[in-house]
C-alpha positions in Angstrom: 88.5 165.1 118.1 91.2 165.3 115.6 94.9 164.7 117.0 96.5 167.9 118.7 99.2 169.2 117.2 102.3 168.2 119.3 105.2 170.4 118.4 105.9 173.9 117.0 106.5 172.5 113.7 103.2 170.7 113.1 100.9 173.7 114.6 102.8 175.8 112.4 101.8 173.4 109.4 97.9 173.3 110.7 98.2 176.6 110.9 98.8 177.5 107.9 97.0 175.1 105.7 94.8 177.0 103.0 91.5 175.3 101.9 90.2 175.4 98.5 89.0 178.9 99.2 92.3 180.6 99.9 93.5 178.9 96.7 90.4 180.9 94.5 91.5 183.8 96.8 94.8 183.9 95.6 94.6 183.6 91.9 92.6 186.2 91.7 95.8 188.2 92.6 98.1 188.7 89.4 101.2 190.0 91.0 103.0 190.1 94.6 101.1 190.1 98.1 102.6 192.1 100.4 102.0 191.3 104.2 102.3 194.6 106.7 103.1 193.9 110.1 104.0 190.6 109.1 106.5 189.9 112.2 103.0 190.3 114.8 101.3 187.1 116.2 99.4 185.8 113.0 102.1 187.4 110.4 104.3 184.2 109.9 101.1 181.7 109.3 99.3 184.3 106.9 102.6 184.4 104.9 103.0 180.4 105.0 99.3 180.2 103.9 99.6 183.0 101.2 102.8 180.8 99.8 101.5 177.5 99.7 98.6 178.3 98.3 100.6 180.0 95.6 102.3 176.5 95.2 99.2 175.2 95.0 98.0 176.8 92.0 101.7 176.9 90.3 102.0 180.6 91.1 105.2 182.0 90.7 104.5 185.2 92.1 105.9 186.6 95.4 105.1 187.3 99.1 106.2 190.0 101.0 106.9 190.0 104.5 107.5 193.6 105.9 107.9 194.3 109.3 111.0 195.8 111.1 112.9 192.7 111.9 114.9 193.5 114.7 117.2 190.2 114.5 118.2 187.8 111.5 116.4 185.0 113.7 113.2 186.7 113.6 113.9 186.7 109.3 114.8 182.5 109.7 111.4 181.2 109.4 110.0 183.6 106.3 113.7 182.8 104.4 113.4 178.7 104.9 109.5 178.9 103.0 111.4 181.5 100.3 109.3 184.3 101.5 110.7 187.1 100.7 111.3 189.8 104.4 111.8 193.8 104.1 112.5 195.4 107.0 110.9 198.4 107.4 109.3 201.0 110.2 105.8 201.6 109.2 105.4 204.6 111.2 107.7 206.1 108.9 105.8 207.2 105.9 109.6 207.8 103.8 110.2 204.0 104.2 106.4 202.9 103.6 106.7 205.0 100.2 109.6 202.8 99.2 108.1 199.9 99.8 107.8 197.6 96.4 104.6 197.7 94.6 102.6 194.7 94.9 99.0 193.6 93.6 97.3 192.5 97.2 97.9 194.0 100.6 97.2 192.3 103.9 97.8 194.9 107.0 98.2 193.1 110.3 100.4 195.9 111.6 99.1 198.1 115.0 100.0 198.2 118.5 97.7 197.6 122.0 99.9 196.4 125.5 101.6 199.9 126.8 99.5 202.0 125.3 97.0 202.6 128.1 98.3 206.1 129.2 100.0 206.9 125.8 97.1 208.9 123.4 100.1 210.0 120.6 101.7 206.0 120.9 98.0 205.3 120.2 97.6 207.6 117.3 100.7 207.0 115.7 101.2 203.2 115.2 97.2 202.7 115.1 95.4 205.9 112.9 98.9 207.3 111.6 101.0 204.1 109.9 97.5 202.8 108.5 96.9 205.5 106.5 100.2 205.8 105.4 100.4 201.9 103.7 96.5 202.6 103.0 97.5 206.0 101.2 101.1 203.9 99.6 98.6 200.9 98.1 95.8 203.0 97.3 95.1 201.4 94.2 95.5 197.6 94.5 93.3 195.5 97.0 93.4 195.6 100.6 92.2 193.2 103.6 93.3 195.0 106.9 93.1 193.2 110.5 90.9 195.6 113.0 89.1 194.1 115.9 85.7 192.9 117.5 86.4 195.4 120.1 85.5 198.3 118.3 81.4 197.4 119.1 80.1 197.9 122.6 79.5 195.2 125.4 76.7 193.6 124.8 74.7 191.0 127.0 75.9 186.9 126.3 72.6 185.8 125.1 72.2 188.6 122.4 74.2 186.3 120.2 76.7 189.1 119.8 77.5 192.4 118.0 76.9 191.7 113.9 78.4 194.0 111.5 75.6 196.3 111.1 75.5 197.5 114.4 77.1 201.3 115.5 80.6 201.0 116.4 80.7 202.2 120.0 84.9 201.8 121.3 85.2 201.5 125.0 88.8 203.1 126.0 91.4 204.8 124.3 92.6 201.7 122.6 89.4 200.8 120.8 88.8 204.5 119.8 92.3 204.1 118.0 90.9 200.7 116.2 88.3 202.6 114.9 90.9 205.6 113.7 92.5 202.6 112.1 89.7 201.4 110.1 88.7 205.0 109.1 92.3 205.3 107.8 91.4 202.8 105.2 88.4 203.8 104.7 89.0 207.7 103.7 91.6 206.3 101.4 88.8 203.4 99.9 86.7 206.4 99.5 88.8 208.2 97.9 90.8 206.5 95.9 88.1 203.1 94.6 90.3 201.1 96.9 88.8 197.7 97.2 88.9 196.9 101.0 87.8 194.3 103.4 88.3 195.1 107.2 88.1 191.8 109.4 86.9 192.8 112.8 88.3 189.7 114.5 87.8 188.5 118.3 90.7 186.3 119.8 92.8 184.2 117.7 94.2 181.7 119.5 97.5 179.3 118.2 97.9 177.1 121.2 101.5 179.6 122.2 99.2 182.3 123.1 95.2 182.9 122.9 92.7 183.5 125.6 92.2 180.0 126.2 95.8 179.8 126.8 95.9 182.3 129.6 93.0 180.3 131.3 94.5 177.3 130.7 98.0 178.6 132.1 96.8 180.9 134.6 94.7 177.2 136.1 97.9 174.8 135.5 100.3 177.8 137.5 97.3 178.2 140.4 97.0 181.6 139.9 93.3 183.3 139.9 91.5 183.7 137.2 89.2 186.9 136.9 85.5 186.3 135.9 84.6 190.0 135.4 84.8 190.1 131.8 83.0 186.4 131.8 82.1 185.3 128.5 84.2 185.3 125.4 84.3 184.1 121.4 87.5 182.2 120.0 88.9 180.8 116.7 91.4 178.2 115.9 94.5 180.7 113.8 94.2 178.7 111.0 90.7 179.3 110.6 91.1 182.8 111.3 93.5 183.7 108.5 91.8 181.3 105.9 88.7 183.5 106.3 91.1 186.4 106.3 92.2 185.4 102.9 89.7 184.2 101.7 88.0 188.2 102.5 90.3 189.4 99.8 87.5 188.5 97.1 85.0 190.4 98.8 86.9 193.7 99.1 84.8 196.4 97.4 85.3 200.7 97.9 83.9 202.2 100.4 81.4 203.1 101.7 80.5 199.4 100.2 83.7 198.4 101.7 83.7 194.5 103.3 83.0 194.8 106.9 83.2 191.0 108.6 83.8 189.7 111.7 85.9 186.7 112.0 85.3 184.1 115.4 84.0 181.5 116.8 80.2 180.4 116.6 79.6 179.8 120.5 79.5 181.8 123.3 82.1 180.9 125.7 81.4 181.5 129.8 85.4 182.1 131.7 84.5 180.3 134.5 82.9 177.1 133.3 86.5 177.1 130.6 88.4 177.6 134.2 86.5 174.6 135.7 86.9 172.7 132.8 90.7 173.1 132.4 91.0 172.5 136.3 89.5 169.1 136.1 91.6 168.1 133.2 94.6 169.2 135.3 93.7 167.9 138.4 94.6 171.3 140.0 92.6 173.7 142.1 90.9 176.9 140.6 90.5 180.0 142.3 87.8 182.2 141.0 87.6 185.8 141.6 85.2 188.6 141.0 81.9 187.9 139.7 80.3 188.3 135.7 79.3 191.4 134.7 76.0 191.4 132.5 77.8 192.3 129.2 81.1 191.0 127.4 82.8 192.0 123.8 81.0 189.3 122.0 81.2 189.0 118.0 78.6 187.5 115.8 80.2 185.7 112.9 77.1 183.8 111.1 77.8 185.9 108.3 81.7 184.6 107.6 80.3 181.8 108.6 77.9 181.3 105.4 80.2 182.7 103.3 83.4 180.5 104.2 81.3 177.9 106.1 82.3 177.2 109.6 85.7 177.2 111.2 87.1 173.9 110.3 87.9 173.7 114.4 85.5 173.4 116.6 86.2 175.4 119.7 85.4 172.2 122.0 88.4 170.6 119.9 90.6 173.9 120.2 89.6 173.9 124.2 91.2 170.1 124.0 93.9 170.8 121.9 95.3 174.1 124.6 95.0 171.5 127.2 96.8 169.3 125.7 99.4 171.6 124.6 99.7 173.4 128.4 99.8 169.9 130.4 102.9 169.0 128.4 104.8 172.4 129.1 104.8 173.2 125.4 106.5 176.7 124.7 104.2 179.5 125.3 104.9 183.3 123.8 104.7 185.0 127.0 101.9 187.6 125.2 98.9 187.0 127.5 95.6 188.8 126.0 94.6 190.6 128.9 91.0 189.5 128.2 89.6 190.4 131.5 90.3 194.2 131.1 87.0 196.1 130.6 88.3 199.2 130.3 90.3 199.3 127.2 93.9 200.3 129.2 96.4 198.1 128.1 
């Protein structure tokens, strides 16, 4: 098992390592990328990717980070790798308009925890803002984050949903993933707009991740809930290299790139709970009991196109243990995994 990264500094540069792939990706691109949403969870590693890859191939070109940047500190990490930050609220289509033109757009932007009882929240930072940057960069590529929960449950040993298969959203939340993609869609339609949407199930980059809020929720002796009992993974890195790497198959709808982006096993809740007890040495309490079905993502096709994720997920299982055990700093942004019905 390769070495866990052991401080915020190293995960940050496994995190953001491109492969060869990412470097291809991004010379393709003959001008700035600009990164939406680029202050979220995966934001700072898909700029560092995007930059050192253009390092790698001599590029001179720009990134641009825009998100609203409440404080200078949340800036400080972007500014030390020269990448360039705008703030800006992109639920205001004024200040999307005057955003700077660029050649590649990644959108990571949207919002899921609060929403559960808030339909217009819902509608405005996931169906409105979208088509607002889709409608601004409606001629330039496009790779825009959605999510595996869009498809319905579906039993563990069906292998998972693939991308073929009839979206079916289960709550308010996922119905609003879907508006999302159909944002960028309607604009890909209309417009040429080469697009990729990456439907992508649990990131994880050892601070927060659904194996960290098993692994946590074990070392703290709280319960963990089995109802939603089965799960797929990634390590980050691997996630935003296929990410990138998505921006060379963007085409207009309706031949837009639909791919989902995880993990290639099938993970059971309770046998991860076990497992991170005994590592521990602590207690587990189990509660509830598996339901038949679980939102479970079938990446074989990323897989062939990008090969496999470069981390296994019995390493990344190691590597959160390794991380929790040492009371590492965590972002306090559990998942809520074990919801099942899409109010978060």
């Amino acid at each position: 098992m390769p070495d866990a990264p052991q401080s915020i500094a190293e995960l940050d540069d496994r995190a953001s390592a491109p492969d060869s792939g990412v470097l291809d990706a991004v010379e393709t691109v003959d001008g700035p990328i600009l990164v939406a949403g680029a202050g979220g969870k995966m934001g700072y590693h898909l700029c560092r990717m995007l930059q050192k890859a253009h390092r790698g191939i001599g590029s001179k070109n720009e990134i641009l980070a825009v998100s609203r940047f409440g404080s200078p500190d949340s800036r400080e990490p972007f500014e030390e790798e020269s990448i360039r930050t705008i703030s800006a609220d992109l639920t205001d289509p004024d200040q999307v308009m005057s955003l700077p033109d660029a050649a590649a757009v990644f959108f990571l932007a949207g919002k899921k925890f609060g929403t559960g009882d808030d339909a217009e929240s819902l509608r405005l930072f996931n169906e409105d803002m979208p088509k607002f940057v889709a409608d601004r960069y409606a001629h330039v590529p496009i790779v825009a984050l959605s999510t595996g929960c869009v498809y319905s449950f579906v039993p563990p040993d069906s292998g998972g949903s693939i991308e073929t298969d009839r979206v079916a959203p289960n709550g308010d939340y996922a119905l609003s993933c879907v508006g999302r993609e159909n944002a960028f869609l309607s604009t890909s339609k209309d417009n040429g707009t080469p697009l990729s949407l990456i439907r992508l199930n649990y990131s994880v980059d050892l601070r927060y991740g659904v194996l960290v809020d098993i692994a946590h929720r074990v070392i703290s002796g709280d319960p963990v809930d089995v109802a939603m009992g089965y799960l797929n993974c990634i390590w980050q890195g691997d996630a935003i290299r296929h990410t990138i790497r998505s921006l060379e198959l963007a085409k207009s709808a309706p031949e837009a790139c639909i791919l989902n982006v995880t993990g290639s096993q099938t993970l059971r809740v309770r046998e991860l709970a076990e497992r991170f007890a005994k590592r521990f040495g602590k207690p587990v309490e189990i509660t509830g009991e598996e339901n038949e079905t679980a939102w479970l993502n079938n990446a074989a096709k990323s897989h062939e196109l990008f090969d496999p994720p470069e981390v296994s997920e019995e390493t990344l299982v190691g590597w959160v243990a390794d991380w929790i055990e040492n009371g590492r700093p965590l972002l306090g942004k559990p998942t809520h995994f074990e919801v099942r019905d899409g109010k978060y």
